[in-house]
LUMKEVEX-520404 format. One record per residue (C-alpha): residue number from 0; residue in three letters; chain; x, y, z. Coordinates in Angstrom, 2 decimals. Layout:
<nodes>
<NUM, "ALA", "A", <X, Y, Z>>,
...
</nodes>
This chain:
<nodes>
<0, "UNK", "A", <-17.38, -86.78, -21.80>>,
<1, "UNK", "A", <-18.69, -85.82, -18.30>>,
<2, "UNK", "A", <-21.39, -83.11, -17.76>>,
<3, "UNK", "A", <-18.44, -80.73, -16.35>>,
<4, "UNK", "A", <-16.77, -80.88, -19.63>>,
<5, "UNK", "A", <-19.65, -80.69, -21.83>>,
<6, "UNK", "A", <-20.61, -77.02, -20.35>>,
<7, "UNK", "A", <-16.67, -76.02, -20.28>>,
<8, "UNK", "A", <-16.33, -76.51, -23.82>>,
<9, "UNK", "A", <-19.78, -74.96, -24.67>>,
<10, "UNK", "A", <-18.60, -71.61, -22.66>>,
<11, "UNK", "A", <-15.44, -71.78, -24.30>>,
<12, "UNK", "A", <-16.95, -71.86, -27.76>>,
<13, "UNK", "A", <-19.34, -69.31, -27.33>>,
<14, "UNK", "A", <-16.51, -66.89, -25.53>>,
<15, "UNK", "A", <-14.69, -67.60, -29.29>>,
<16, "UNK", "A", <-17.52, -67.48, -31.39>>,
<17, "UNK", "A", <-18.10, -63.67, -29.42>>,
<18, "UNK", "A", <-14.10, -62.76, -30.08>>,
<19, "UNK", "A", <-14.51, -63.81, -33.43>>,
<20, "UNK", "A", <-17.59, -61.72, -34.29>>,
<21, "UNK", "A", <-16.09, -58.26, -32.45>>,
<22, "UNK", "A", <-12.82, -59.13, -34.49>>,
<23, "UNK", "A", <-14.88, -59.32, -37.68>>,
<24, "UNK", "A", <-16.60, -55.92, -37.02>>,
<25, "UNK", "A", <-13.55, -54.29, -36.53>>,
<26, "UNK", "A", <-12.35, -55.56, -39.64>>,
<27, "UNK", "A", <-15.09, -54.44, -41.37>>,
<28, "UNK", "A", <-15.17, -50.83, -40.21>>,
<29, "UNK", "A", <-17.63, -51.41, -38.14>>,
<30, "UNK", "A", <-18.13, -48.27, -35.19>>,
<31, "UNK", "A", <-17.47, -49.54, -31.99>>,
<32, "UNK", "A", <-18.48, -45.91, -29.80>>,
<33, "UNK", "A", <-19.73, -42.28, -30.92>>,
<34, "UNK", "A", <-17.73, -40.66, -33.54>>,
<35, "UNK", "A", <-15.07, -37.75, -32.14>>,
<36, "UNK", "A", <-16.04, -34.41, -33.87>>,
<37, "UNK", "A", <-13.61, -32.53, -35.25>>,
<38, "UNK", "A", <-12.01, -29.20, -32.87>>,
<39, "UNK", "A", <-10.58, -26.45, -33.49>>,
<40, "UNK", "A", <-9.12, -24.11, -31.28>>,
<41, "UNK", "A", <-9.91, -20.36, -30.96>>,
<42, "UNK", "A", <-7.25, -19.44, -28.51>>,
<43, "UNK", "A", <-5.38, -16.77, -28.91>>,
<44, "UNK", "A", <-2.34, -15.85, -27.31>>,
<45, "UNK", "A", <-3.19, -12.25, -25.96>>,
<46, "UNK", "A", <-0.40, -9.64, -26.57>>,
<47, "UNK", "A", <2.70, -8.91, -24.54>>,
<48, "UNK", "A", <2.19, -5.84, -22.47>>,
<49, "UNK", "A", <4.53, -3.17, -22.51>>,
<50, "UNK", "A", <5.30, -0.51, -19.90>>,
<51, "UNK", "A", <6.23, 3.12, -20.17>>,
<52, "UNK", "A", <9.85, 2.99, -19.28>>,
<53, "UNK", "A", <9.70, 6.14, -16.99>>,
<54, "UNK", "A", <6.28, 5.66, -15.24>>,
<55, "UNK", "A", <5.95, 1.78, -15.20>>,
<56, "UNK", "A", <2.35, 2.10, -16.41>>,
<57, "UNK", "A", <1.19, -0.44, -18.60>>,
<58, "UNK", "A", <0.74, 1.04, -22.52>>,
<59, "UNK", "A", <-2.46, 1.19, -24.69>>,
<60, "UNK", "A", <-2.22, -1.89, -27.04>>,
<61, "UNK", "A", <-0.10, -1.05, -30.23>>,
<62, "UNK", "A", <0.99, 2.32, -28.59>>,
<63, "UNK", "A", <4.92, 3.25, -29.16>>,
<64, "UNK", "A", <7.38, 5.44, -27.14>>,
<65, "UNK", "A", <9.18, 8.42, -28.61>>,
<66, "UNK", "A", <12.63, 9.78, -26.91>>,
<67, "UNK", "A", <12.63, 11.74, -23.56>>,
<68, "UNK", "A", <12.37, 15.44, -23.72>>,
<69, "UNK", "A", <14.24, 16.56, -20.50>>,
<70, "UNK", "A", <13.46, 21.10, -20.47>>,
<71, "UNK", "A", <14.98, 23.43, -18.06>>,
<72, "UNK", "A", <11.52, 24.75, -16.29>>,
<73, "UNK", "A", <11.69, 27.87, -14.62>>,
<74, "UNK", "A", <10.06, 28.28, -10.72>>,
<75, "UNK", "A", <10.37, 31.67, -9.72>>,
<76, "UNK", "A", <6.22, 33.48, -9.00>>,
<77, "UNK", "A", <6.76, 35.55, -12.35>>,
<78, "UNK", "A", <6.57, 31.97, -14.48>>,
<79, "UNK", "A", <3.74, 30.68, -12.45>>,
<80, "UNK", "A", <1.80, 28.77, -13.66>>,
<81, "UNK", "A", <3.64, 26.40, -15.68>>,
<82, "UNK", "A", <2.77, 24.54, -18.39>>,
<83, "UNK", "A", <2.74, 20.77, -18.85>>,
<84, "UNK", "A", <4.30, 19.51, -15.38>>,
<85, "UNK", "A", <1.60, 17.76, -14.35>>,
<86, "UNK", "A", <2.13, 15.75, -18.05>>,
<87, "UNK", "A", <5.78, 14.96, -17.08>>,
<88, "UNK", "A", <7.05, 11.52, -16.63>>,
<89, "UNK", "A", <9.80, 12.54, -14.22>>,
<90, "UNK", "A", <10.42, 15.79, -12.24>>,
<91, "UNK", "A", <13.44, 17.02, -10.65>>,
<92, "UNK", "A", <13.94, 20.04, -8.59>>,
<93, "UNK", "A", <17.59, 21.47, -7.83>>,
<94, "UNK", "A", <19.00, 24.38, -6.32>>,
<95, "UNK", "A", <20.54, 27.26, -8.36>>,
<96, "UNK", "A", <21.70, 30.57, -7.39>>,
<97, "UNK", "A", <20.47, 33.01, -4.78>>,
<98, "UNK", "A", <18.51, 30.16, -3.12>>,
<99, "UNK", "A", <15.83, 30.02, -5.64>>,
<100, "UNK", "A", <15.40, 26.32, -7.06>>,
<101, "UNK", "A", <14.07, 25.49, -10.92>>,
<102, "UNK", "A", <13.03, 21.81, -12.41>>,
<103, "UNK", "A", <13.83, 19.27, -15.33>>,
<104, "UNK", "A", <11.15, 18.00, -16.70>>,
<105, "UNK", "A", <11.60, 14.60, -18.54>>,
<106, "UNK", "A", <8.12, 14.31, -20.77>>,
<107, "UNK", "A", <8.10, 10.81, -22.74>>,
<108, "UNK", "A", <4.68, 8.31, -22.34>>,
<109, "UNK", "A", <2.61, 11.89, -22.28>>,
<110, "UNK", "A", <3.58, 14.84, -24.12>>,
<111, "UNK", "A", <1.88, 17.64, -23.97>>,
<112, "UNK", "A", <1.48, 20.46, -27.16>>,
<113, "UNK", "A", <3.34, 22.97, -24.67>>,
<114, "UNK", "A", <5.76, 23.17, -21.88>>,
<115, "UNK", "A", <7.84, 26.33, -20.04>>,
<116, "UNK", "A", <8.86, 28.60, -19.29>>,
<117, "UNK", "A", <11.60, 27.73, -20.26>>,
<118, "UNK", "A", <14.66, 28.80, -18.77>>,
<119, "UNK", "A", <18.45, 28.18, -18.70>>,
<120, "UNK", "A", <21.11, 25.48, -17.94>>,
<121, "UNK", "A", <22.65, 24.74, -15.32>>,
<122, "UNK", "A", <26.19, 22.36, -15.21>>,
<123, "UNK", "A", <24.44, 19.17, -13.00>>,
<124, "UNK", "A", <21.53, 19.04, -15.83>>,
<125, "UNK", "A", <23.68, 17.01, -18.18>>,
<126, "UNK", "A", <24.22, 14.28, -15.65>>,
<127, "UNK", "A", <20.17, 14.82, -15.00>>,
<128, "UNK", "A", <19.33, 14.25, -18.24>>,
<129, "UNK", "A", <21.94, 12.02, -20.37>>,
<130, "UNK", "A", <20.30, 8.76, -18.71>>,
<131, "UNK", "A", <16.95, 9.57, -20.73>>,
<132, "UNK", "A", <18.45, 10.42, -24.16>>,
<133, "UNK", "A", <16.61, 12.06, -26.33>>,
<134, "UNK", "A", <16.43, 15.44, -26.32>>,
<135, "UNK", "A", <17.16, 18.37, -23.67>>,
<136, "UNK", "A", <16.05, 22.36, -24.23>>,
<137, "UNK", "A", <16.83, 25.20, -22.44>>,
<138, "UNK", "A", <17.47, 28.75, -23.06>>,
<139, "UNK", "A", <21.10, 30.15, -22.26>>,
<140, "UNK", "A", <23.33, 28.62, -20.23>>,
<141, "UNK", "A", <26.00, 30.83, -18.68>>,
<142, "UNK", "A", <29.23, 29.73, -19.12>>,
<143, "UNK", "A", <30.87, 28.09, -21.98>>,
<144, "UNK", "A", <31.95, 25.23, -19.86>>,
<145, "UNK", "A", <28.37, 24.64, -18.98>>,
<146, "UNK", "A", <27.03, 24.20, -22.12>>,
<147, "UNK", "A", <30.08, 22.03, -23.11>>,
<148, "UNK", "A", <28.83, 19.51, -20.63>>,
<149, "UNK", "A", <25.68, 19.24, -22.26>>,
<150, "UNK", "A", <26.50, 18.97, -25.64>>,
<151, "UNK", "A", <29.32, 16.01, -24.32>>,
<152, "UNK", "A", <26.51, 13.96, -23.59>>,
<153, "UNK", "A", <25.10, 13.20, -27.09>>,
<154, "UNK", "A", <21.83, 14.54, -26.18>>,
<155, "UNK", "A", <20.11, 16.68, -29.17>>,
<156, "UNK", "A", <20.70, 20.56, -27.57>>,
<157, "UNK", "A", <17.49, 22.69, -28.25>>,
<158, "UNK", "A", <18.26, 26.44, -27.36>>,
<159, "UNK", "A", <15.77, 29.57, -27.70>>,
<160, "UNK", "A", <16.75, 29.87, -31.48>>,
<161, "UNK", "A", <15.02, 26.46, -32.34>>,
<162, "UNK", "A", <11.97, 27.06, -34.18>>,
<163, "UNK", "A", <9.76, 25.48, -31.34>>,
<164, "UNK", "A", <10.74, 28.26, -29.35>>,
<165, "UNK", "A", <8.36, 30.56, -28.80>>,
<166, "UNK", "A", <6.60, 33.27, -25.94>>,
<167, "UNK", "A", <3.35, 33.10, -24.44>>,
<168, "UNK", "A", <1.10, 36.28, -24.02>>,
<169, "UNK", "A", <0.35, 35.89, -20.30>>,
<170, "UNK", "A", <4.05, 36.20, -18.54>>,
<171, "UNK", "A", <6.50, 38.76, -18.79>>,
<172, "UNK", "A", <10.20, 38.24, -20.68>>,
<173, "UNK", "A", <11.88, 36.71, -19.79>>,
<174, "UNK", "A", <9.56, 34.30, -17.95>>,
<175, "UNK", "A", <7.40, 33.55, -20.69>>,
<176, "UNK", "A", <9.89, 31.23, -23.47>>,
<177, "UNK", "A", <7.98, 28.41, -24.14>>,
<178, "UNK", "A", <8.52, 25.22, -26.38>>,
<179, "UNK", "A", <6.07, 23.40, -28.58>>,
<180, "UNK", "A", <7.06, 20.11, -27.09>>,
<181, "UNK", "A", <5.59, 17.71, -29.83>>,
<182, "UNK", "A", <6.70, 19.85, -32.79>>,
<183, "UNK", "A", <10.26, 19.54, -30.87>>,
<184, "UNK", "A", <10.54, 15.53, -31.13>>,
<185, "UNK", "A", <8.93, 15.61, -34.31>>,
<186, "UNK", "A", <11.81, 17.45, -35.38>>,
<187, "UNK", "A", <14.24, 15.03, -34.66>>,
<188, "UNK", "A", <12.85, 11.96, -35.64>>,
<189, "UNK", "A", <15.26, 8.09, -35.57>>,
<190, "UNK", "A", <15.63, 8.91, -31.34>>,
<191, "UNK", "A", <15.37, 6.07, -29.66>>,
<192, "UNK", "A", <12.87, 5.37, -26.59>>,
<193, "UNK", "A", <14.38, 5.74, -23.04>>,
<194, "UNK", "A", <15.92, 3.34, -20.85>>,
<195, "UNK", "A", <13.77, 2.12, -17.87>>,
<196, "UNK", "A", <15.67, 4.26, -14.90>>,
<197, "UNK", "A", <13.85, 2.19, -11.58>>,
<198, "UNK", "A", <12.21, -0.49, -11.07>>,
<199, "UNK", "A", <8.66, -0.48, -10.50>>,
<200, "UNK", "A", <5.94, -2.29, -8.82>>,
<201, "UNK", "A", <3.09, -4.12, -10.76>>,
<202, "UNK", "A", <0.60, -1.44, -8.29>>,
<203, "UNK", "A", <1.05, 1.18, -5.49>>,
<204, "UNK", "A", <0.01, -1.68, -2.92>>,
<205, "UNK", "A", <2.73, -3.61, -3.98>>,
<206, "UNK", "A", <5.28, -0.90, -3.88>>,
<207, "UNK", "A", <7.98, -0.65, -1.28>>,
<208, "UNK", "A", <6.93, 1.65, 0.29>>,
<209, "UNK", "A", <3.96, 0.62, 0.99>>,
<210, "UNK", "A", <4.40, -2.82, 1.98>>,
<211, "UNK", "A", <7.71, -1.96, 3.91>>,
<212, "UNK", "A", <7.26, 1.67, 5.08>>,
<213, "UNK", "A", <6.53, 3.77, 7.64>>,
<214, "UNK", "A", <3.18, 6.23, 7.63>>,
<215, "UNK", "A", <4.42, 9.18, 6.14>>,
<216, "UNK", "A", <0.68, 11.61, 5.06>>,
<217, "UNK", "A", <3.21, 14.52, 4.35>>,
<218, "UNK", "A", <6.88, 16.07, 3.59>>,
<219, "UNK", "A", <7.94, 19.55, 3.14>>,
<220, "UNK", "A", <11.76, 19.85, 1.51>>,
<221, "UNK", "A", <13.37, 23.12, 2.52>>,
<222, "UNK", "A", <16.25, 24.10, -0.09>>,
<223, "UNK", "A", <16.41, 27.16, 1.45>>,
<224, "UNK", "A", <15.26, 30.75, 3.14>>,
<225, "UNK", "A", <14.22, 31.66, -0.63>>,
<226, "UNK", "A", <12.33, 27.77, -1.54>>,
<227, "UNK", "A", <10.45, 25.25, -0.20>>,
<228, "UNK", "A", <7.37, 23.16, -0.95>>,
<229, "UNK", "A", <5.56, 20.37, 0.95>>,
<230, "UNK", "A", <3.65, 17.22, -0.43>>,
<231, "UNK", "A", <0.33, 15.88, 0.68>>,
<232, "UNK", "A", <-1.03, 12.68, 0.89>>,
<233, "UNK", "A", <-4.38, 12.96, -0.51>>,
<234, "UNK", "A", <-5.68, 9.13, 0.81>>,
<235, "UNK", "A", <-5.71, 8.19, -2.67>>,
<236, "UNK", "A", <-2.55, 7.27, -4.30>>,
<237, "UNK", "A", <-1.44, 10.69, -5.30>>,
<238, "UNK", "A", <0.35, 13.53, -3.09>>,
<239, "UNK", "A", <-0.35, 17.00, -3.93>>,
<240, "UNK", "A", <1.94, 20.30, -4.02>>,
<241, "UNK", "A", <1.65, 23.30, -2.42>>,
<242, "UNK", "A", <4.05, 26.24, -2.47>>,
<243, "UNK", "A", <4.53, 29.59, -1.61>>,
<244, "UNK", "A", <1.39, 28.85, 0.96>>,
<245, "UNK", "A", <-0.88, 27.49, -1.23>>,
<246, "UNK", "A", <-1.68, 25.15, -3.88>>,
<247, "UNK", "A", <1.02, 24.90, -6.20>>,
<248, "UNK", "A", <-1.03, 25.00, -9.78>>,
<249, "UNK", "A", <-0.34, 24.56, -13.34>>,
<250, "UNK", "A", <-1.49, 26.28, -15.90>>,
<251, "UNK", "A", <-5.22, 24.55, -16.27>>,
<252, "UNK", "A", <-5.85, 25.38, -12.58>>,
<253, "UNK", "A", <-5.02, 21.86, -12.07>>,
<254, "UNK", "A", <-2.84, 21.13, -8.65>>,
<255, "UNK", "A", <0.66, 19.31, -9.34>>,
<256, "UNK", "A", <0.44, 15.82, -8.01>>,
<257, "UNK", "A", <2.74, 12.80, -8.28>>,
<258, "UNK", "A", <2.66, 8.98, -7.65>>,
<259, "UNK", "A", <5.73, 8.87, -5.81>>,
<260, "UNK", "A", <8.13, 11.57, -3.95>>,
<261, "UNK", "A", <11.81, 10.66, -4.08>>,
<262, "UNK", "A", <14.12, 12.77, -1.42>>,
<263, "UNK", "A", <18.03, 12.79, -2.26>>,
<264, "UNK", "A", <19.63, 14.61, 0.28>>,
<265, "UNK", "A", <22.62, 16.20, -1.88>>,
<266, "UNK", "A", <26.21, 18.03, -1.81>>,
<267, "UNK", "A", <25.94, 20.92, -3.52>>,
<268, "UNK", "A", <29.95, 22.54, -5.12>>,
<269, "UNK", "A", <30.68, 25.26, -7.27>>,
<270, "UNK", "A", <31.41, 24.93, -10.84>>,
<271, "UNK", "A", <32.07, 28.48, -12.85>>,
<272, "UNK", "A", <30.34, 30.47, -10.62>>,
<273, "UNK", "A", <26.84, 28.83, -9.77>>,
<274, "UNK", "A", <26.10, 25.96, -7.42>>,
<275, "UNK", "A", <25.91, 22.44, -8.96>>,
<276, "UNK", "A", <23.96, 19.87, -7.66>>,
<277, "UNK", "A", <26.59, 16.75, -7.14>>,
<278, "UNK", "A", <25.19, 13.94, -9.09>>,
<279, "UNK", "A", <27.97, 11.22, -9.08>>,
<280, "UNK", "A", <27.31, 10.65, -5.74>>,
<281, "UNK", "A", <25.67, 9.16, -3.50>>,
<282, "UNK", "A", <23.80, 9.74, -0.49>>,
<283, "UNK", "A", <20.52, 9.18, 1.88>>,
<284, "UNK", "A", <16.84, 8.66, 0.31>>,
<285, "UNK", "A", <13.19, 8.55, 1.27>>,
<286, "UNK", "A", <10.85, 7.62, -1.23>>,
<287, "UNK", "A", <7.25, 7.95, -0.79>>,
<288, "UNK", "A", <4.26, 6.56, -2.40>>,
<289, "UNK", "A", <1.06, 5.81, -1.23>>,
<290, "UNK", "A", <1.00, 7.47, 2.08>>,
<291, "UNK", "A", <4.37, 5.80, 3.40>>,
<292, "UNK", "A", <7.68, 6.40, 3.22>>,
<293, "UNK", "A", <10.79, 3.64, 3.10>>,
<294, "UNK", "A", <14.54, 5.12, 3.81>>,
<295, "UNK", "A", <17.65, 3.72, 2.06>>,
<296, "UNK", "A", <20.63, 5.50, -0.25>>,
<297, "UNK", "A", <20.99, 6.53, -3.54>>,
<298, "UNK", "A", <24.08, 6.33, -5.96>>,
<299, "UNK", "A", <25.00, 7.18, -9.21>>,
<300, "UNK", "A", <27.95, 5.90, -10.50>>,
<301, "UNK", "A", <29.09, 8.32, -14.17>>,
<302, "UNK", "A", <27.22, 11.47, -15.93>>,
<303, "UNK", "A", <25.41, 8.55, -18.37>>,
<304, "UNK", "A", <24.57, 6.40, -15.50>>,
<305, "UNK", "A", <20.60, 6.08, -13.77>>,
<306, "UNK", "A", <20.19, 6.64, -10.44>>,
<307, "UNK", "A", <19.77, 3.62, -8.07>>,
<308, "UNK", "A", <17.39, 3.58, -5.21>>,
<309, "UNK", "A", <18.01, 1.34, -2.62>>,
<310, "UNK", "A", <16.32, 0.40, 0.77>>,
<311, "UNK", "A", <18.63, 0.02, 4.06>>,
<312, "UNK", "A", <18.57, -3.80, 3.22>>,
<313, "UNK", "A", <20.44, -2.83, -0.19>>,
<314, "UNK", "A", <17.60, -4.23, -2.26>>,
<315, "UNK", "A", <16.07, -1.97, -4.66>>,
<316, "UNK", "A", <13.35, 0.11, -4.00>>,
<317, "UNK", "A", <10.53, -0.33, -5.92>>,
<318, "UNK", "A", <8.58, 2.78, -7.07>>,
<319, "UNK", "A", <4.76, 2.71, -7.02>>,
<320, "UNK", "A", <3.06, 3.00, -11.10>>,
<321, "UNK", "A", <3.02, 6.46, -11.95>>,
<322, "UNK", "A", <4.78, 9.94, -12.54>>,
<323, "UNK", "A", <7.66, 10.37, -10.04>>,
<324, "UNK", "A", <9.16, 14.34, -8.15>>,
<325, "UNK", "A", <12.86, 14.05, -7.37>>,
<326, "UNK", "A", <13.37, 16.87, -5.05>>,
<327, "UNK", "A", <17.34, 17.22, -4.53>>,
<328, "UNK", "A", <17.55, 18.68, -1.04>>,
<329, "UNK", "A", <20.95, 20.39, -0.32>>,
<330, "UNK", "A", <23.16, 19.12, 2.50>>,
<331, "UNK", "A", <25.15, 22.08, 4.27>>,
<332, "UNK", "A", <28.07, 22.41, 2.05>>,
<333, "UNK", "A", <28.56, 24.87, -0.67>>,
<334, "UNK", "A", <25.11, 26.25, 0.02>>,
<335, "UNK", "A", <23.11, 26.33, 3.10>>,
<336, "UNK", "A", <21.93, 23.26, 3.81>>,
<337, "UNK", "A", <18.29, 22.31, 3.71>>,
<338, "UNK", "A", <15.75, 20.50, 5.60>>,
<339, "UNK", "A", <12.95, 17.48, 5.04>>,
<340, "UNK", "A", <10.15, 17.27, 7.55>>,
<341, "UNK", "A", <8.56, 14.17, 7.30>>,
<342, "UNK", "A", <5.07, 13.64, 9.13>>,
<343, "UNK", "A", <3.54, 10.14, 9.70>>,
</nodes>
């Protein structure tokens, strides 16, 4: 055997004698690294947030929504100052007789002990309210056929008789008919929650108007010689109300603001007597929120139906987080029509 082979077949055994030795430790359980400790995870998942379906604010952990409450709310100076606006979800303001305008409030993620005055129906406040479900008070309401078209929509109809019904010491009748709001919905329990009515963005920076509007620091809606009011932009995500040439106040001293103004320029007809506000419609928009304003159309297509909001590139608009005015500004037609100033 040559040298050459001599050392090849002494590698070669050693190389087998090694193999042979790992493959015996292995065998016998031998460790051939550090031992893996045991893990467990302490993830958890974190919970799904929900959003209040009329304000698009994100919900306390655990916390539940109740039905709307839409109320006839009077706005005449003998019912100033209101209670509970500023606690509303949604805001609407419409024209009624002798040029005067009044609201309906929609309460649902914050509702207050109190709200009013309260005062009486009017025929476009079914198709205001039956969107929201719930619940919708008021105290008269005229004609017949106007009350008909409330009680059609399979809302629960509160009147003045309702034991939540009550009057406040500091107006005079019959501006002072309040309603204990909370007793109210406790009253009718099994209601369910509301739709969500608009979409909304995730913050005010990210809402459309914002990223695609035009400056827009104030906006004064004239419904008539008798009514109108202007918004301000206060710089910090809120506009604030004034009326009547001066701050327009609720009942803590407290100025009525709102996350977003909607404009819906309006045809007003005449149904029994009294100007309604047409609601299945449609018609132009501006909707402001955070110191801009974005222009489009609204429509509403039946009496159950939301309202859409859509930009002048037909995609919807999406309202800023927060409580939201709807002021319904008459176009010339069965009433004088009214005016919106808008300043950048």
């Amino acid at each position: 055997m040559t040298t050459f082979s001599r050392t090849l077949s002494r590698v070669v055994g050693v190389a087998a004698a090694s193999a042979l030795a790992l493959g015996l430790a292995a065998c016998s359980g031998g460790a051939s690294g550090p031992a893996t400790p045991d893990y467990k995870s302490t993830y958890k998942a974190p919970a799904a947030v929900a959003y209040a379906p009329l304000t698009g604010v994100a919900l306390a952990e655990g916390a539940t929504v109740g039905p709307a409450l839409s109320v006839k709310i009077c706005n005449v100076f003998h019912c100033e100052p209101q209670d509970g606006l500023n606690q509303a979800d949604v805001v609407f303001e419409e024209i009624v007789e002798g040029g005067i305008t009044r609201y309906v409030g929609v309460w649902n993620s914050n509702v207050p002990v109190s709200v009013g005055p309260v005062r009486s129906l009017r025929p476009m406040d079914a198709d205001i309210a039956a969107p929201f479900g719930g619940i919708i008070a008021y105290s008269g309401y005229g004609a017949q056929e106007t009350r008909d078209l409330a009680v059609d929509t399979g809302l629960v109809n509160v009147t003045e008789n309702d034991p939540a019904m009550y009057r406040n010491d500091y107006n005079v009748a019959p501006y002072n008919l309040m309603l204990h709001a909370q007793e109210v919905i406790a009253a009718n329990p099994g209601l369910a929650a509301p739709a969500q009515q608009w979409a909304y963005a995730g913050s005010l920076a990210t809402s459309t108007a914002v990223l695609d509007g035009s400056p827009a620091t104030s906006v004064q809606s004239i419904f008539s010689n008798s009514s109108d009011n202007t918004w301000t932009y206060d710089g910090a995500g809120r506009y604030l109300r004034t009326q009547w040439e001066g701050p327009d106040l609720d009942l803590t001293g407290a100025q009525l603001s709102a996350a977003n103004i909607v404009i819906m320029r309006v045809n007003v007809d005449e149904f029994v007597g009294v100007p309604r506000t047409r609601m299945v419609d449609s018609g132009e928009l501006f909707v402001l929120s955070g110191g801009k304003v974005v222009h489009g159309t609204w429509s509403k297509a039946a009496t159950a139906a939301p309202i859409v909001f859509k930009g002048d590139n037909g995609v919807t608009i999406r309202l800023a987080p927060g409580n939201t005015w709807i002021e319904m500004v008459p176009l010339e037609s069965y009433v004088s029509g009214g005016t919106v100033n808008i300043a950048g």
